[in-house]
N, C-alpha and C positions, 0 to 999 in steps of 0.2 A: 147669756146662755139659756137654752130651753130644751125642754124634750122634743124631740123631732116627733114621731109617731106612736102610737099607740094609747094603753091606758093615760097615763099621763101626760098625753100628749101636747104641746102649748104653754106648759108650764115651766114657769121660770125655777131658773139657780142659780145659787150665789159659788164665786171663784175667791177661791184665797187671794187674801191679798198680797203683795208685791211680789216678783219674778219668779220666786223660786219654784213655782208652780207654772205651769203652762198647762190649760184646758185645752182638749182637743178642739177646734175649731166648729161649730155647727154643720157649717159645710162638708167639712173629712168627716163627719163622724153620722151624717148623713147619707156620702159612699160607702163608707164600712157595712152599714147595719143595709143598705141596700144588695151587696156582695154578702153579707151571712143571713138575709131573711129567708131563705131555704132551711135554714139549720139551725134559728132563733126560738123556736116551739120548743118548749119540754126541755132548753137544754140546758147543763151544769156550766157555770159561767165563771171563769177565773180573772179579776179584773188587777193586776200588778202596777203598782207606782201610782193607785186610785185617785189623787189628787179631791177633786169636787165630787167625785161618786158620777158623773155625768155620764162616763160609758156602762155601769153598771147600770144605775137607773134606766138608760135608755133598755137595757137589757131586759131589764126586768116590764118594764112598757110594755116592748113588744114580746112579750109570754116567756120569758127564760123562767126556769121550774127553780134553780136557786144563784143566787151570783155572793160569791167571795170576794174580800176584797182586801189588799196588803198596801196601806197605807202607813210611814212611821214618820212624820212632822205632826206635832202636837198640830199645829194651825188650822194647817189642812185636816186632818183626823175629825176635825171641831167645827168644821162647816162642811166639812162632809155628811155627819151624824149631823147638820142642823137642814138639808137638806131631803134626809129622808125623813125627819121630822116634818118639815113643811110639806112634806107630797105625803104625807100621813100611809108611808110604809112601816108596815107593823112587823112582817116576817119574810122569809124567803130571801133572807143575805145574812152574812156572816163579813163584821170588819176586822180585820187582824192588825192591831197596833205593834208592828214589831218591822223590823228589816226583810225583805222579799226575802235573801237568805234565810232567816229564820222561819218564816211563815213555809216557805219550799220543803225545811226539814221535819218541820213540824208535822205537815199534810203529810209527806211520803210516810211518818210514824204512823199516823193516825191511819191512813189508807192500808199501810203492812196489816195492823193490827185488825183492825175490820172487816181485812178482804173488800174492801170500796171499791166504787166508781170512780173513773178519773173525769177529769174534765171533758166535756164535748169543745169548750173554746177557751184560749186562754188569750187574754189583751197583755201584753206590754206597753208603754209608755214610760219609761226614766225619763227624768230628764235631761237636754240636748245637751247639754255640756257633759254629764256623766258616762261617758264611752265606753266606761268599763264597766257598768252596769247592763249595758245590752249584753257585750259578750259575756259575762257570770253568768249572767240568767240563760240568757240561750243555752250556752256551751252546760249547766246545769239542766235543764228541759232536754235537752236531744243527748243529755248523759246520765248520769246517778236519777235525775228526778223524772226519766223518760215516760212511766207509770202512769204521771200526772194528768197526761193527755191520752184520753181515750186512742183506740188503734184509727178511727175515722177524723179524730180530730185535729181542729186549726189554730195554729198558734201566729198573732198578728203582730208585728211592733210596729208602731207607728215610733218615726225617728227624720231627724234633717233630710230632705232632698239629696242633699250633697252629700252626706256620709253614705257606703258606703256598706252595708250590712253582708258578711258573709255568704254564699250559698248553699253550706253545709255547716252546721253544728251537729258533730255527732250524729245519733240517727236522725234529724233535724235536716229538711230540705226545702227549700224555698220554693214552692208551688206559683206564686205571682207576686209582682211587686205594679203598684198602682201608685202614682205622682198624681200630688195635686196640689198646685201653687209651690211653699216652700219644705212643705211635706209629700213624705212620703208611707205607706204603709204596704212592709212585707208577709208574707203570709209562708208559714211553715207548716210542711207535713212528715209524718213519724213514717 
């Protein structure tokens, strides 16, 4: 795996190892950040089920002002943090060691109390076998936790070809969905 463009751009990363993780592919995660570089500058970056940090970093690469990240398997957690060590990022992310549930409750406290900003983008990626991970979180993002995502912004899951993802959760509507090999990534708006 490597950073597609920007600061970082070229530089390698390490992937947890064995299955239980799946890194987004260089190629999808090459379309992705190609579909959101209108809206990668300056913006707040929610990165869910972070796995290697590799959509974040790419994030942060190409100019995102801060990216969040809710990863909770120690493994992953541990070569995640060893990869913003190696690209020697010092600031402008935040990892959350907890369950996306809880990171979701957490944020919306934090954002009540503050009066905050929501996110300009948020990434989903669970992993492919965990079904019911997409819909909690969605059907939580386009419900209770709707806040989260700014009123312009996009919320994306990358998830199987073949599954099947909703076209509505809650205030949640699926704006595009783009296939690419055995993936797929849908794209949500409030």
């Amino acid at each position: 795996m490597r950073i597609i463009a920007g600061t970082y751009r070229s530089r390698t990363l390490e992937a947890p190892d064995g299955m239980a993780t799946r890194p987004t592919s260089d190629r999808l995660r090459e379309t992705l950040f190609n579909v959101l570089a209108p809206r990668i500058a300056g913006a707040r970056f929610l990165d869910l089920y972070a796995g290697s940090g590799a959509i974040a970093l790419e994030a942060l690469s190409r100019g995102a002002e801060r990216v969040e990240m809710v990863e909770k398997a120690p493994g992953a957690g541990k070569v995640l943090r060893g990869n913003f060590v190696r690209l020697g990022v010092r600031s402008g992310f935040h990892l959350h060691e907890c369950s996306v549930a809880a990171a979701l409750r957490r944020m919306a406290q934090q954002q009540a109390k503050t009066n905050g900003a929501g996110f300009d983008l948020i990434f989903l990626d669970p992993p492919y076998d965990a079904a019911e991970e997409y819909s909690a979180t969605l059907e939580s993002l386009g419900g209770v936790f709707s806040a989260l995502l700014t009123a312009e912004g996009l919320l994306i899951a990358e998830h199987r070809r073949k599954v099947k993802l909703e076209d509505r959760y809650g205030r949640l509507t699926r704006t595009r969905l783009l296939e690419q090999g055995d993936a797929a990534l849908s794209f949500f708006a409030l």
